[in-house]
N, C-alpha and C positions, 0 to 999 in steps of 0.2 A: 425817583418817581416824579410825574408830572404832577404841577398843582391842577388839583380837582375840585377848586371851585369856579370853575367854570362850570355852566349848566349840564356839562356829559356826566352820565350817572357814573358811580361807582357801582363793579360788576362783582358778586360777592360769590364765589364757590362755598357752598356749605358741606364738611364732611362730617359724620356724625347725626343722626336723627333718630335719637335718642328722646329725653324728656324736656330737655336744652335746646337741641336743635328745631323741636317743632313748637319751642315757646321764641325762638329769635324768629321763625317767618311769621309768626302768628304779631309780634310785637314790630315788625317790619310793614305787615297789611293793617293793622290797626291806627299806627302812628305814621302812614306814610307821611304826609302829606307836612304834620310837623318836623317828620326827621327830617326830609329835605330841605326846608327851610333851613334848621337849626345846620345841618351839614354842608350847603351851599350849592347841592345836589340831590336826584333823587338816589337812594341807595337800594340794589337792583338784585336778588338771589339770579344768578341766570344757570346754576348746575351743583347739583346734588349728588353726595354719595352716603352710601351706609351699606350693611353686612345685607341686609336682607329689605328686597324691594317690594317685597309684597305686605308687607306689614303694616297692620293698620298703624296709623300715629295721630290721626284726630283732625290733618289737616290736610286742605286736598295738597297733592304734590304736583298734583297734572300741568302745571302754568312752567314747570321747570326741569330742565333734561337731567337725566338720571345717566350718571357716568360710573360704570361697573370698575375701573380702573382710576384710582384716585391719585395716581400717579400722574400720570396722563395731564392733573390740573396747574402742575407748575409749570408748564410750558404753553399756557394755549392764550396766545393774543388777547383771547376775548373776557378773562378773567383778570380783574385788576388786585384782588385779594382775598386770601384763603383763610376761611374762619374752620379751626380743628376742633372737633368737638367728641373724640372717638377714644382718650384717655388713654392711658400707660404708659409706665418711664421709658420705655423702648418701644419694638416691634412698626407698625406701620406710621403713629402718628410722629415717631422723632424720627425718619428715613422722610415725610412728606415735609418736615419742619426741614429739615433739610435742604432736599430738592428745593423750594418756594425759595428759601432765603437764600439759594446760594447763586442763583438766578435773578433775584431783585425783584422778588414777590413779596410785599407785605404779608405779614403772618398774625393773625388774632387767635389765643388759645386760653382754654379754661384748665388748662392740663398740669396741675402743678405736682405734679409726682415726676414730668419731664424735666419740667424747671427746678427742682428743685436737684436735679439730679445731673440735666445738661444743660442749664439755664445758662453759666460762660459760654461753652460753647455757641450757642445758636444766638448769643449779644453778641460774639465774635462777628459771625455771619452776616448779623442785624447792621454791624456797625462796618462794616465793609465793603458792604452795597450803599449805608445810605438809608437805609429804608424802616422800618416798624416794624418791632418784634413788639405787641400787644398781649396783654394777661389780666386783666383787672380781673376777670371773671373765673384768676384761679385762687383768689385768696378770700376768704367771707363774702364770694355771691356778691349781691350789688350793693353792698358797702363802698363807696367809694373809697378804700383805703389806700389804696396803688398809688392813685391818684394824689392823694392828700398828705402820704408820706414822700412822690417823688416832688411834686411841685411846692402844693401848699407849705410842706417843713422844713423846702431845702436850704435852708438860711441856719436851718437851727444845727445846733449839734446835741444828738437825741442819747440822753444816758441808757435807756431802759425801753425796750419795746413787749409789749405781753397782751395776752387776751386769751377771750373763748371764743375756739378756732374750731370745733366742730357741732354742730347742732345735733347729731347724734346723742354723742355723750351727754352734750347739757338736755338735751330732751329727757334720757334717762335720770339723769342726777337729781334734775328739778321735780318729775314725777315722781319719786322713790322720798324725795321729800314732803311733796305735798300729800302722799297717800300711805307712806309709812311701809310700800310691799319693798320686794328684796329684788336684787338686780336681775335674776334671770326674769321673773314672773315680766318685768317692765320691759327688759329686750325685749322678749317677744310681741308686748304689743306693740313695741315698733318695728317691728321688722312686717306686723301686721298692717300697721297704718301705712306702710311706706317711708318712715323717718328711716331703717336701718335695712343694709343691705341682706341679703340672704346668707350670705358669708359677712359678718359682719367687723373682720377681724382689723384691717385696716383702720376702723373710726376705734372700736371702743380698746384698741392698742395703743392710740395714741400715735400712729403711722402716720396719720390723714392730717392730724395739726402739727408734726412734725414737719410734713413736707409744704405746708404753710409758714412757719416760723423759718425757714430756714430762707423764703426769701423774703418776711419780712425783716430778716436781722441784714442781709444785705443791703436792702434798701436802707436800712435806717443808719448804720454803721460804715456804708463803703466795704464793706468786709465780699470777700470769696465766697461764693457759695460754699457752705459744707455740711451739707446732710448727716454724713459719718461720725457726725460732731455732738449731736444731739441726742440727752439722754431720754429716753424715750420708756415713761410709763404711764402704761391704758388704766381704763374703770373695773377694768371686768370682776376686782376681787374688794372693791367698795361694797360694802354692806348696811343693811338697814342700820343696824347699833352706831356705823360710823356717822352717817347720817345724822343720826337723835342726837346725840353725843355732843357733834360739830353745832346744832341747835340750841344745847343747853350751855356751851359755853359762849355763844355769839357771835357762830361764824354760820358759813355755807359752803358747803361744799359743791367745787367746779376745778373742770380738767383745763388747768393754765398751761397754755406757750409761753413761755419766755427768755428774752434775749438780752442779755448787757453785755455791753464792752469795756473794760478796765483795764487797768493795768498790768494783769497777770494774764489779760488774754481775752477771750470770746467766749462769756456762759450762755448754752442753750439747752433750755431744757422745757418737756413738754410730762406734766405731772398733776396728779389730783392734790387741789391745796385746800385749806382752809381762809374761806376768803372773808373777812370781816364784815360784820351787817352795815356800815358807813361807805366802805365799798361800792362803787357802780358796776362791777362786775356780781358782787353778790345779790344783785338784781335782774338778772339776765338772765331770764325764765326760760322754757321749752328750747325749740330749735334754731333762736336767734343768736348770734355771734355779737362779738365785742373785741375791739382792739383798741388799748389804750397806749399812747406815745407820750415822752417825757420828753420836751426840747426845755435847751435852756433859756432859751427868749422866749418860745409860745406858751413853757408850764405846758400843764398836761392837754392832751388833747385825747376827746374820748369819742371811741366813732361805733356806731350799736347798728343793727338791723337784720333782716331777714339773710342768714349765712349759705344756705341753697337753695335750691328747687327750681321750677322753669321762669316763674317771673322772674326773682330777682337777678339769676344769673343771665338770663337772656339779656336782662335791662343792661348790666356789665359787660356784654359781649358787642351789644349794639352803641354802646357809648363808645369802645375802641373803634369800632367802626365809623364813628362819626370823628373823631381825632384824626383816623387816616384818611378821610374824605378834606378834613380843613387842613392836612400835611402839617398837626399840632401833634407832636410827637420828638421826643428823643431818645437818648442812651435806655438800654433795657432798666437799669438799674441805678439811673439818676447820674452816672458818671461814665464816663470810657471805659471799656474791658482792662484794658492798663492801670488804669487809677485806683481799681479797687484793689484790696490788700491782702496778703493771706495773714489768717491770726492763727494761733495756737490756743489749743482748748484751754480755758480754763478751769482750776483745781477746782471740782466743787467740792471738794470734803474742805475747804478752807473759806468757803461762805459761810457768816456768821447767823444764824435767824432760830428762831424756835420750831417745834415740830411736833404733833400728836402720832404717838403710836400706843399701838390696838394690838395687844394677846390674848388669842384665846388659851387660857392654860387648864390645867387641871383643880377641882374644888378638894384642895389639899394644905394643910400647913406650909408654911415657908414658902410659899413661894413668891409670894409678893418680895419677901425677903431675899430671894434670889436676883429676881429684876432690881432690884433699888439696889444689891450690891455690886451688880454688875454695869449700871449705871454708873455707882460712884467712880468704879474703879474706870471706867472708859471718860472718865471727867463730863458727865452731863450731869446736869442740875436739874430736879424735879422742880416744876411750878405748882402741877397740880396733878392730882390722881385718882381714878372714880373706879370703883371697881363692883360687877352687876352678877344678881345671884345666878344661878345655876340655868342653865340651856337645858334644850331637850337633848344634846349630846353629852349633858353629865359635865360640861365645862364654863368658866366662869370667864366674861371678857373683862380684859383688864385694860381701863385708859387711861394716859398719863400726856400729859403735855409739857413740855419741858421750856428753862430757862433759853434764852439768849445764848447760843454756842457755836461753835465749828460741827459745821456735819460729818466731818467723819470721826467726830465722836459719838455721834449717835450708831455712827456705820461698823465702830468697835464693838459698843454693847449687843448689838444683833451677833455679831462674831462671837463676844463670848456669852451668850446663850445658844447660838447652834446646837444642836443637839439634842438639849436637856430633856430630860423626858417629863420636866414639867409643861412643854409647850405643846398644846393641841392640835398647832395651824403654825403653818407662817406669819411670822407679824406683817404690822402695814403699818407703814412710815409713810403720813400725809404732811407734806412744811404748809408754814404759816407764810401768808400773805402780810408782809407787815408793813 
């Protein structure tokens, strides 16, 4: 690609006009005049696509030609870079991701369920034209984190990467705390306010910061993308009692991503923790996100802000735009497609840390005495144990936090309690934050 900062505007095809797409024109007509400066150019929407043209979306569209075949935008002279705004790991937008890159189109995408799933491939493309494969705006909205872990850290070598990767969930978590109701009562009123989707299965499964960790652990590690890697547990069976519980001993409870690289290999996992009240993550209230990086020259670096919605994503989407306007841009992934590595999962039953787990069992003799013998014998250690009268279903929860151990010791005693017909419910195994 030519340098563009010469005074010729850069010519932007937008697909997708969605909630995204009509907060990037809106933040494109507001800020003109500063973003061209800031870009060395002015930066120009000149063709639009989306599923349905008649649809209101809040902004006129009239000033830009509406192209029913989005295909059609990798080839046309008059287009210098295509911002994807239309989401899923396949189907139309990774076939346009495609076409653009394989022709020597700069590509800007919010789309991190593509990335995280064909993200080598399309750095392949990126780095064989030459050209910008752009994403800031698929990890934590306009946190600059992309940014801050390809440039700003790339000196360091980062043991640990983690945070709160979906506003969804933490919007639920942090409501169910501050108001004491129970997880379905609180989805719903986001799915009312607009925090949660109608199908909401992707965020509070833990899908959604899944396919976020997976390329913040490339970036931070040099590591292969791998999705299939990561152990993936959602909110949806957190309950009030976990909640109180996690407050009476001095934590909070929030849906962590997280990544290390060690010696046995690549742990990724996306999980409800008990995150300690000193903690900056155990501060990270409603739909804001947080990611925290450990280098060993920079120590921690902690980067907080609003995780989606139109402004700050937009703002994310037009910052890459302005990168490919100054031709400041490299490697998708801070290195060559060659350079990065593949790792092998590692063991997590051989991670050592502590862990709260929550049974609901039956108001019966012995059975406490069952749990703590099936504990011993799976070698965990009780630290502490609180056990709460009678439910309206006639069962007692039982919560217990345990020593400093290997987890798949904890993942024996669930083994050998399976079945018992002292157990009322499935347990829930929350790890500690330490």
């Amino acid at each position: 690609m030519t340098n563009l900062h010469r005074h010729a505007p850069l010519r932007v095809a937008l697909v997708g006009l969605g909630t995204v797409g009509g907060g990037v024109i809106r933040l494109l007509e507001t800020n003109r005049d500063l973003i061209a400066r800031r870009a060395g150019c002015p930066i120009q929407v000149v063709a639009i696509s989306a599923r349905d043209r008649n649809k209101d979306r809040g902004v006129d569209l009239a000033p830009y030609e509406w192209v029913d075949d989005m295909t059609t935008l990798a080839t046309r002279e008059d287009v210098d870079v295509i911002v994807e705004l239309i989401g899923g790991a396949d189907g139309p937008a990774l076939t346009l991701a495609r076409q653009c890159l394989a022709v020597g189109k700069p590509f800007v995408t919010a789309n991190k369920a593509m990335l995280a799933h064909h993200g080598l491939d399309l750095a392949r493309l990126a780095e064989q034209g030459g050209i910008a494969l752009k994403y800031e705006a698929a990890v934590a909205g306009g946190i600059p984190v992309i940014k801050g872990m390809r440039e700003g850290a790339a000196a360091n070598e980062i043991s640990r990467v983690y945070g709160i990767l979906n506003g969804t969930c933490n919007y639920i978590l942090t409501t169910m705390e501050k108001e004491g109701r129970g997880f379905d009562e609180v989805l719903k009123e986001a799915q009312e306010l607009g925090y949660a989707e109608t199908d909401p299965s992707f965020d509070i499964d833990g899908v959604d910061a899944a396919h976020k960790l997976t390329i913040l652990a490339s970036l931070a590690f040099g590591t292969e993308l791998d999705f299939d890697a990561v152990a993936v547990t959602g909110v949806r069976h957190v309950i009030a009692a976990d909640i109180a519980e996690a407050a009476a001993l001095g934590y909070r409870i929030r849906l962590v991503g997280m990544a290390e690289n060690g010696t046995d290999g690549l742990f990724q996992r996306v999980h409800p923790m008990l995150v300690p009240l000193d903690h900056p993550l155990a501060h990270v209230d409603g739909s804001l996100n947080a990611v925290v990086a450990e280098g060993n020259f920079v120590g921690r670096l902690f980067f907080q802000g609003r995780g989606a919605g139109e402004g700050p994503t937009a703002s994310a989407v037009v910052a890459d735009l302005i990168d490919v306007a100054r031709d400041e841009y490299g490697d998708a992934f801070a290195m060559p497609v060659a350079a990065l590595t593949p790792q092998k999962t590692a063991d997590a039953g051989m991670r050592v840390g502590r862990a709260y787990l929550r049974f609901k069992v039956k108001d019966q003799p012995g059975v406490l005495a069952e749990i703590a013998a099936a504990m011993r014998d799976a070698g965990v250690s009780i630290e502490s144990m609180i056990q709460r009268g009678a439910s309206q279903s006639d069962g007692v929860l039982v919560a217990i936090v345990t020593h400093a151990g290997e987890e798949r010791c904890v993942r024996e005693t669930l083994r050998r309690l399976s079945g018992s017909d002292s157990l009322l419910d499935t347990p829930m195994v929350i790890h500690i934050l330490d």
